[in-house]
PDB file as gemmi writes it, atoms N, CA and C in Angstrom:
CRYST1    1.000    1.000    1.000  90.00  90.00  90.00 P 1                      
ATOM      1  N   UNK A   1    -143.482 277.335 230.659  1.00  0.00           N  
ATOM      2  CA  UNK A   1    -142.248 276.595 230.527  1.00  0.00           C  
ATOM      3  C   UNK A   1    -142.412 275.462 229.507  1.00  0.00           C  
ATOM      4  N   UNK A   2    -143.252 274.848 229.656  1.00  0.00           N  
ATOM      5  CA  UNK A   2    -143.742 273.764 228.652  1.00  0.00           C  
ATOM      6  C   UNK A   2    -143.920 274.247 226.981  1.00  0.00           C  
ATOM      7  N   UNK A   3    -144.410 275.469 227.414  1.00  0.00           N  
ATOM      8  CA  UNK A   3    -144.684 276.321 225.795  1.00  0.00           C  
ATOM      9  C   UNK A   3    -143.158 276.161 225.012  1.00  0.00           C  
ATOM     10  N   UNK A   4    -141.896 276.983 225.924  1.00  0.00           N  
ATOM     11  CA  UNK A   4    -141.041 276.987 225.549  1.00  0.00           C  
ATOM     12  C   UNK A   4    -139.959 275.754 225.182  1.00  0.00           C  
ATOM     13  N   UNK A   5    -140.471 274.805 225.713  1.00  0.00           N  
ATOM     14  CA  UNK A   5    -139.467 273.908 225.644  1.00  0.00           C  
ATOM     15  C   UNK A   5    -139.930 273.330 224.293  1.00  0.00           C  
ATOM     16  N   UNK A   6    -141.489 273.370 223.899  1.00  0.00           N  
ATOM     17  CA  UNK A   6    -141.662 273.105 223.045  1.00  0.00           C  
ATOM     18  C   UNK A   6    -141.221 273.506 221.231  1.00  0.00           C  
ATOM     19  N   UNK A   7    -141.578 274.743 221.607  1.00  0.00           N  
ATOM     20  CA  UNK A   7    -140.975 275.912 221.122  1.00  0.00           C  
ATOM     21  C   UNK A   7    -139.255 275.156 220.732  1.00  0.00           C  
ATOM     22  N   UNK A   8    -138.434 275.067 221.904  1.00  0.00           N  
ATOM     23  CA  UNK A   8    -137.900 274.978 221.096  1.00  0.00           C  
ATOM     24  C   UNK A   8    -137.156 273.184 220.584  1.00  0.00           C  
ATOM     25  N   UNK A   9    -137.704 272.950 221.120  1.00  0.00           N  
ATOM     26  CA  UNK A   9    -137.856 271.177 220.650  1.00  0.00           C  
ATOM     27  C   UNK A   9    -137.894 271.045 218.711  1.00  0.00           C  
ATOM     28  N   UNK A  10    -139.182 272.101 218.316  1.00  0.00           N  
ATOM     29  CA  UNK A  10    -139.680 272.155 217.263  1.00  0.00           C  
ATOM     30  C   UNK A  10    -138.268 273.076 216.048  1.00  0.00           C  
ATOM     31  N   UNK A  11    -137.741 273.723 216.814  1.00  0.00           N  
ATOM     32  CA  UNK A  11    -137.087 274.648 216.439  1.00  0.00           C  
ATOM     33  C   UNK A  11    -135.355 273.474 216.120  1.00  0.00           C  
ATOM     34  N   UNK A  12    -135.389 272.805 217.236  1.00  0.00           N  
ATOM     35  CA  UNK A  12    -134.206 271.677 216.856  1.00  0.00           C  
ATOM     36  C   UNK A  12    -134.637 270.857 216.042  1.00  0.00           C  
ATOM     37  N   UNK A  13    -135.345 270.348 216.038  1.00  0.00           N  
ATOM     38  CA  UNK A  13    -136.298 269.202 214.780  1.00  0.00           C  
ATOM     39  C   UNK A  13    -136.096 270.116 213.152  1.00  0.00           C  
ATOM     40  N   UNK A  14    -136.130 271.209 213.212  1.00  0.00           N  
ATOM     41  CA  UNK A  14    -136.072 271.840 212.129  1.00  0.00           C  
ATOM     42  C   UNK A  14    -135.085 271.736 211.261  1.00  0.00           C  
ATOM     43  N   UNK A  15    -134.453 272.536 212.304  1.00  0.00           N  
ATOM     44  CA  UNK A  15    -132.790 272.920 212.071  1.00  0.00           C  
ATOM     45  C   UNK A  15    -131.799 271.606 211.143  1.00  0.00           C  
ATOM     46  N   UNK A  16    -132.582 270.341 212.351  1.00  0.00           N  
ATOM     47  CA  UNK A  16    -131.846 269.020 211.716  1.00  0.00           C  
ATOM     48  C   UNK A  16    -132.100 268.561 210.477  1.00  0.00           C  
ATOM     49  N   UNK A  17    -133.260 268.352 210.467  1.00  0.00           N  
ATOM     50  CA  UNK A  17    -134.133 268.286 209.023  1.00  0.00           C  
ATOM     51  C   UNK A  17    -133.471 268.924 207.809  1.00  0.00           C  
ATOM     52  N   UNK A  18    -133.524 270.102 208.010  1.00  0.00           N  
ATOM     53  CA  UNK A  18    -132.946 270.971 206.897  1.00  0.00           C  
ATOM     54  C   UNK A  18    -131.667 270.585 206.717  1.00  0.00           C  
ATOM     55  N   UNK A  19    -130.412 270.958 207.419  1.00  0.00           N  
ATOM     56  CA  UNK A  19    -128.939 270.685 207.421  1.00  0.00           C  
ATOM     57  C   UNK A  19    -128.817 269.171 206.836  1.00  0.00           C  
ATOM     58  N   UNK A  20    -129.740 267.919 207.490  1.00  0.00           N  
ATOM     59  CA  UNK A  20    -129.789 266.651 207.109  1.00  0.00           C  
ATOM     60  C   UNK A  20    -130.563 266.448 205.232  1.00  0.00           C  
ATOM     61  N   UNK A  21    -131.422 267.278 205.203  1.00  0.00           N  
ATOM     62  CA  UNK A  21    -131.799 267.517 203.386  1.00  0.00           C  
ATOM     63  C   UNK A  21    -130.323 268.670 202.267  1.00  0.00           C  
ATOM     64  N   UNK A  22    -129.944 268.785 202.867  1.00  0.00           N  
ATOM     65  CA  UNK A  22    -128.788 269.625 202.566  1.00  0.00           C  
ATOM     66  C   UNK A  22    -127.356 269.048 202.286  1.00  0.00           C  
ATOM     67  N   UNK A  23    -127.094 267.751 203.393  1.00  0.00           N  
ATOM     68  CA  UNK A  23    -125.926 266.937 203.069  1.00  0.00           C  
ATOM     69  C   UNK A  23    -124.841 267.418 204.261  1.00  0.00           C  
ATOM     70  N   UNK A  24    -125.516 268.584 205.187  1.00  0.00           N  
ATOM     71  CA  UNK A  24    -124.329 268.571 206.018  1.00  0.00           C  
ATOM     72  C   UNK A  24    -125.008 267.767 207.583  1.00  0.00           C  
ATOM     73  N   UNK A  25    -124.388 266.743 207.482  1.00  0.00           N  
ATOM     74  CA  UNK A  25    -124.479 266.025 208.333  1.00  0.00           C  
ATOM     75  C   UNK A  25    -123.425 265.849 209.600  1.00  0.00           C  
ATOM     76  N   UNK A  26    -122.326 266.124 209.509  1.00  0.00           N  
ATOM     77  CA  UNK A  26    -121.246 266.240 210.455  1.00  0.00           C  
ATOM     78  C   UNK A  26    -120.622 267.630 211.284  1.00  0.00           C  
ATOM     79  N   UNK A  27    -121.579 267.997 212.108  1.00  0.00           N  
ATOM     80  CA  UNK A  27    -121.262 269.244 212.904  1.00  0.00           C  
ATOM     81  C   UNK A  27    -120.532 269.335 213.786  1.00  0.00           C  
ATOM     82  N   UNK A  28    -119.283 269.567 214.083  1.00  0.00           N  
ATOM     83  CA  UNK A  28    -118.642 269.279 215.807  1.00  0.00           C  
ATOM     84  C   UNK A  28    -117.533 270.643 216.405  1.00  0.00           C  
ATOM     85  N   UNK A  29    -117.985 271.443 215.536  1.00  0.00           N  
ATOM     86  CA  UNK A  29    -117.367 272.693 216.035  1.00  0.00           C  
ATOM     87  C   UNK A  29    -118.256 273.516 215.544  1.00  0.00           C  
ATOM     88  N   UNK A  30    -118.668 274.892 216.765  1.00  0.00           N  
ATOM     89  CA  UNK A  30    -119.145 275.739 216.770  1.00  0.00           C  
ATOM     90  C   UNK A  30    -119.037 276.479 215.379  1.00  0.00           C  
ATOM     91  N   UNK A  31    -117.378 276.926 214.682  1.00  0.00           N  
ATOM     92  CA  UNK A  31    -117.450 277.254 213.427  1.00  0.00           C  
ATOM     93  C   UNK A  31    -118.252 276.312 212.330  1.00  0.00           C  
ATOM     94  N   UNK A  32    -118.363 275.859 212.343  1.00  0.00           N  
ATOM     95  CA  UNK A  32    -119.024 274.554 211.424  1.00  0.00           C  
ATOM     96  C   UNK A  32    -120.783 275.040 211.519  1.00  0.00           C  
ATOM     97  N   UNK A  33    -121.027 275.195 212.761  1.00  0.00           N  
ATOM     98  CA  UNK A  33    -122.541 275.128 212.987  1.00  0.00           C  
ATOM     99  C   UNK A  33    -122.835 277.180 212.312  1.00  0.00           C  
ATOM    100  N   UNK A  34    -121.370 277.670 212.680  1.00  0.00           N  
ATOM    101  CA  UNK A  34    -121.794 278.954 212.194  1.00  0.00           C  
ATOM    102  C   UNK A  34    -121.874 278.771 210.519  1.00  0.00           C  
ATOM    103  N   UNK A  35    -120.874 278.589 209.950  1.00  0.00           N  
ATOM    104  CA  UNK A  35    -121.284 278.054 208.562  1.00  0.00           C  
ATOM    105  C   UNK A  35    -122.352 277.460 208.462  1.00  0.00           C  
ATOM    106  N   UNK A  36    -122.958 276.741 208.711  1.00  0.00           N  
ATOM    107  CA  UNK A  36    -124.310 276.024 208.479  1.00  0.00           C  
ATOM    108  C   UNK A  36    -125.341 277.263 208.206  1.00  0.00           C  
ATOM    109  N   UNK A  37    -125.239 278.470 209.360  1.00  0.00           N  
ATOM    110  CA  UNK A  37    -126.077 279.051 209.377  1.00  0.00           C  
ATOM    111  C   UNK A  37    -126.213 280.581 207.615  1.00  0.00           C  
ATOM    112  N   UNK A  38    -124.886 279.476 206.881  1.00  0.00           N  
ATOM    113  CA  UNK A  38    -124.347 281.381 205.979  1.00  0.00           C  
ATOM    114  C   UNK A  38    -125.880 280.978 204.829  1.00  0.00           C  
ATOM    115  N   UNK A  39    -126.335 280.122 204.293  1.00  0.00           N  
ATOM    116  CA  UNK A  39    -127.544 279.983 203.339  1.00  0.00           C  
ATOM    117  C   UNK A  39    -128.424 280.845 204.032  1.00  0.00           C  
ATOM    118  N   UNK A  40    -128.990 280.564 205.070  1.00  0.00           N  
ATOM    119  CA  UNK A  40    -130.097 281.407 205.651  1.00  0.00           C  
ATOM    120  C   UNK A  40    -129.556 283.081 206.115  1.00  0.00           C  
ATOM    121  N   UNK A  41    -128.310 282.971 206.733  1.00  0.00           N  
ATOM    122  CA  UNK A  41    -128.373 284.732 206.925  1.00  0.00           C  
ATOM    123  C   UNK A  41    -127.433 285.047 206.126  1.00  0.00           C  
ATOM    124  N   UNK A  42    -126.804 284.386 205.405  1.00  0.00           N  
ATOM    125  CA  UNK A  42    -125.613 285.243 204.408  1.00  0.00           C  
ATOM    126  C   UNK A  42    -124.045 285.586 205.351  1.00  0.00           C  
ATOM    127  N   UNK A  43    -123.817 286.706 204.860  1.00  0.00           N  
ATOM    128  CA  UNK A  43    -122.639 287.182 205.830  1.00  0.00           C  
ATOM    129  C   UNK A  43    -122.797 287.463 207.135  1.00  0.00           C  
ATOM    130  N   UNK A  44    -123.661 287.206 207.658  1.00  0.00           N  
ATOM    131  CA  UNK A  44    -124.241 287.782 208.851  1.00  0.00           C  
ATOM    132  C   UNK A  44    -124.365 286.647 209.613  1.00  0.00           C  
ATOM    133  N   UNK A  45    -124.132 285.221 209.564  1.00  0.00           N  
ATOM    134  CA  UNK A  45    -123.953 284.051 210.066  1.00  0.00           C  
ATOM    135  C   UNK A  45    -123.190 284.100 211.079  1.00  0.00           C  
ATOM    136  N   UNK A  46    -122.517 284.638 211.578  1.00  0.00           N  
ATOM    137  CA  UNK A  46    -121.238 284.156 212.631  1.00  0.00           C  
ATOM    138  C   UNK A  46    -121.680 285.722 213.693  1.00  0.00           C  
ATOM    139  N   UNK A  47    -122.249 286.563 213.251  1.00  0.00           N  
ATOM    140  CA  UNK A  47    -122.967 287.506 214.033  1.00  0.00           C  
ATOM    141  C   UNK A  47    -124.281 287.365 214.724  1.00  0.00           C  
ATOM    142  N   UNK A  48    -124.819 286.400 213.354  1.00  0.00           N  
ATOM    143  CA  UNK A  48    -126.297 285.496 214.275  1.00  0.00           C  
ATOM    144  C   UNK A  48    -126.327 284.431 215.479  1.00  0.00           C  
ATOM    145  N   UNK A  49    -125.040 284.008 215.153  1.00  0.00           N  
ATOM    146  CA  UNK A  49    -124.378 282.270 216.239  1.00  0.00           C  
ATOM    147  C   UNK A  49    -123.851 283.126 216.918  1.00  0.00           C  
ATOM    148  N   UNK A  50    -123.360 284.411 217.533  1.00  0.00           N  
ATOM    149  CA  UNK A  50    -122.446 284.912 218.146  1.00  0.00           C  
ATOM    150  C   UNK A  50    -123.419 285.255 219.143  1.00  0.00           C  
ATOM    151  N   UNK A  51    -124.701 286.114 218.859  1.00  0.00           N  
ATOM    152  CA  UNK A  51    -125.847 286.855 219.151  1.00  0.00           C  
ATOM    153  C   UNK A  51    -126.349 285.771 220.404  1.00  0.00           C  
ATOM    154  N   UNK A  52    -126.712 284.672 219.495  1.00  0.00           N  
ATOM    155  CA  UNK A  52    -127.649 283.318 219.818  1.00  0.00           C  
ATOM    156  C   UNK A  52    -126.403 282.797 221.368  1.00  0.00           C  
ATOM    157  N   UNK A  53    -125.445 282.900 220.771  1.00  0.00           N  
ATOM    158  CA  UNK A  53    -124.413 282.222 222.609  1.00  0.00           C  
ATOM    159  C   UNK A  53    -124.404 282.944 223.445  1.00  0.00           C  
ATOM    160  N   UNK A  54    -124.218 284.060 223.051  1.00  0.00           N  
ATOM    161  CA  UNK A  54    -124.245 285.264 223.820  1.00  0.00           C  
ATOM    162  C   UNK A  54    -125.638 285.155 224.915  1.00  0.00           C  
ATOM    163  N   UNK A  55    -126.658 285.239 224.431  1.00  0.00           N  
ATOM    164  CA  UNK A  55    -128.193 284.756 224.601  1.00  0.00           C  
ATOM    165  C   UNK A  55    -128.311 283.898 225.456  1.00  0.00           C  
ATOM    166  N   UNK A  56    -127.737 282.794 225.345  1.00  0.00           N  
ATOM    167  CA  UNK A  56    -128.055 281.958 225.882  1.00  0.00           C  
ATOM    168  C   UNK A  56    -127.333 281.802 227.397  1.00  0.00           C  
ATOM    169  N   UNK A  57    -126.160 282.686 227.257  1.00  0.00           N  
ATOM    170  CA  UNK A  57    -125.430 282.655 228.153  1.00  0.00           C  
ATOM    171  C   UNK A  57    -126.143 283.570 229.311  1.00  0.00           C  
ATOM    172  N   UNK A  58    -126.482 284.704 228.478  1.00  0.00           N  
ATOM    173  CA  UNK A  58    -127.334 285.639 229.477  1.00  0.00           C  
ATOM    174  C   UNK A  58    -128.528 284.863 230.378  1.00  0.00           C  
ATOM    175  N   UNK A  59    -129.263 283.782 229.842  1.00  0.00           N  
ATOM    176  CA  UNK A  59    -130.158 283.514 230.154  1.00  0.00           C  
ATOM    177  C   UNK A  59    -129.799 282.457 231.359  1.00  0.00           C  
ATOM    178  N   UNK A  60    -128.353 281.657 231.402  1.00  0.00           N  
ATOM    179  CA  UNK A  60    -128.092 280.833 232.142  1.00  0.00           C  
ATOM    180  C   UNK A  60    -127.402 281.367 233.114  1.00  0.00           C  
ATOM    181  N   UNK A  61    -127.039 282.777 232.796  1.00  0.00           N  
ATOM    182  CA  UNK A  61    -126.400 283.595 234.494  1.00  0.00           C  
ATOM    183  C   UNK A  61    -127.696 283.722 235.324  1.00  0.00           C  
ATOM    184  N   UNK A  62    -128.904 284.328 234.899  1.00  0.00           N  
ATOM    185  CA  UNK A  62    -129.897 284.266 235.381  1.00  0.00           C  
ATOM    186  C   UNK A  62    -130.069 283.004 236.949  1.00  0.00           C  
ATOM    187  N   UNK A  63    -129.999 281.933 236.252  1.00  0.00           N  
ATOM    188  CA  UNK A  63    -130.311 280.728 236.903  1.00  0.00           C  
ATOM    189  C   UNK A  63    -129.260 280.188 237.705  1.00  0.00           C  
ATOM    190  N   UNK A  64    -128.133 280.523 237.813  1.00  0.00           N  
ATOM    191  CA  UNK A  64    -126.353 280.627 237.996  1.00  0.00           C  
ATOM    192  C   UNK A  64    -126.787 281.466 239.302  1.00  0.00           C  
ATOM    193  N   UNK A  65    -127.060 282.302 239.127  1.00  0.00           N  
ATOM    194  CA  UNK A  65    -126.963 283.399 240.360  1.00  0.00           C  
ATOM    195  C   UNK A  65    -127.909 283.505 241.672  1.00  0.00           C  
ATOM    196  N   UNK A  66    -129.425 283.159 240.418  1.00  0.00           N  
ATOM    197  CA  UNK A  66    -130.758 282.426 241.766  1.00  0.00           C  
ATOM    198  C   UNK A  66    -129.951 281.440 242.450  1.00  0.00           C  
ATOM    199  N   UNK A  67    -129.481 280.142 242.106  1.00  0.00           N  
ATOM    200  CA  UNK A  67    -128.811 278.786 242.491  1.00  0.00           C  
ATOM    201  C   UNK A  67    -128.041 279.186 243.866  1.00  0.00           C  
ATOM    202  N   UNK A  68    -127.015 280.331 243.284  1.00  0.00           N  
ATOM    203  CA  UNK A  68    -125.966 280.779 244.305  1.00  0.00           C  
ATOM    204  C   UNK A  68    -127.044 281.116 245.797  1.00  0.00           C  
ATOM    205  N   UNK A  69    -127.877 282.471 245.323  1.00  0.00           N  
ATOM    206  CA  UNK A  69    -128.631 283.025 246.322  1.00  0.00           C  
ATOM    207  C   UNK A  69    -129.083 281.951 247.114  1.00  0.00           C  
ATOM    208  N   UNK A  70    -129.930 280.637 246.830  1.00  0.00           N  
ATOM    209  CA  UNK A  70    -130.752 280.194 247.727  1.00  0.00           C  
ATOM    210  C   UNK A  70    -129.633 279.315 248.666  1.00  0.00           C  
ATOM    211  N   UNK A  71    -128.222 278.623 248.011  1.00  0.00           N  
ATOM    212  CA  UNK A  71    -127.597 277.810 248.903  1.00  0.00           C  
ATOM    213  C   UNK A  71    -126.751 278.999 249.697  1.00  0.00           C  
ATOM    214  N   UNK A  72    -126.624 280.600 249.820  1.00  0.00           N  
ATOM    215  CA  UNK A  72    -125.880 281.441 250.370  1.00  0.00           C  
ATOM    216  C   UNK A  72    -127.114 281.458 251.469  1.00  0.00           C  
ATOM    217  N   UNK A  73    -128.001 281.504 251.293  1.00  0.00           N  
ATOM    218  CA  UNK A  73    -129.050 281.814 252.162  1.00  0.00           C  
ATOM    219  C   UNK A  73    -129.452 280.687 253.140  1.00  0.00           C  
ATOM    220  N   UNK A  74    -128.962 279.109 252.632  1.00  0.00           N  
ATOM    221  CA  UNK A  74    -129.263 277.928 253.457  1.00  0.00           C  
ATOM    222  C   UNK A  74    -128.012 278.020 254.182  1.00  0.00           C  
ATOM    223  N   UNK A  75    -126.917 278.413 254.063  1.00  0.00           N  
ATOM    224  CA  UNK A  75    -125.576 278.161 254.389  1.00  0.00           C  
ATOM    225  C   UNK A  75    -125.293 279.276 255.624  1.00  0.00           C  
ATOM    226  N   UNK A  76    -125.622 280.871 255.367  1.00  0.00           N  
ATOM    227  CA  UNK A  76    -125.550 281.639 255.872  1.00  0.00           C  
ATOM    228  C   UNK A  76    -126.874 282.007 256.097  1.00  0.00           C  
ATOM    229  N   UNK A  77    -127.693 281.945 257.322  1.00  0.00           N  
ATOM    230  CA  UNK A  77    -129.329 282.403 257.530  1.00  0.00           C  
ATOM    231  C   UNK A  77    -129.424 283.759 257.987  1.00  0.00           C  
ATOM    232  N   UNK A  78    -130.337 284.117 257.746  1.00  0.00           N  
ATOM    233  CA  UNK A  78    -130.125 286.193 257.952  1.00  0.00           C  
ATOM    234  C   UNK A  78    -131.048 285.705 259.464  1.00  0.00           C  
ATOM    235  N   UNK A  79    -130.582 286.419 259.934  1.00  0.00           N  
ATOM    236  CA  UNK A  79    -130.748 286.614 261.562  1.00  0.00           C  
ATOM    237  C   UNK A  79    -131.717 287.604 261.542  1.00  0.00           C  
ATOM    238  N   UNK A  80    -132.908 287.925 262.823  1.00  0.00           N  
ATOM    239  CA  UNK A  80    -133.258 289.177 262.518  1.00  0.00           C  
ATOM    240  C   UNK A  80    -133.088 290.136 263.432  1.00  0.00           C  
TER     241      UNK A  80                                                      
END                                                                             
């Protein structure tokens, strides 16, 4: 877990860096951040940011659904 957070700590530090040597400094809509991304993937920018939410979303149902299970299970106790 630590790997990853690092991971991606390093990966936001980047991102800023670059966009901030570049001149785009004012991001506040998702379209905006997809543009950011058209230098590095080209036309394929808004398919890469689409990919990446998508992603992330998958990864937070994950943790959404454990959450549910353990307070369904404190709330309702299985009998045996």
């Amino acid at each position: 877990m630590f790997f990853s957070n690092l991971i991606m700590y390093f990966i936001i530090l980047t991102t800023a860096a670059t966009l901030h040597a570049h001149g785009q400094t004012d991001i506040t809509t998702a379209r905006q951040a997809a543009e950011a991304l058209r230098p590095l993937a080209g036309n394929g920018a808004y398919l890469l940011f689409t990919l990446g939410l998508i992603g992330t979303g998958m990864l937070a149902l994950g943790l959404v659904l454990n959450y549910l299970n353990v307070n369904a299970n404190t709330v309702f106790p299985r009998r045996p």
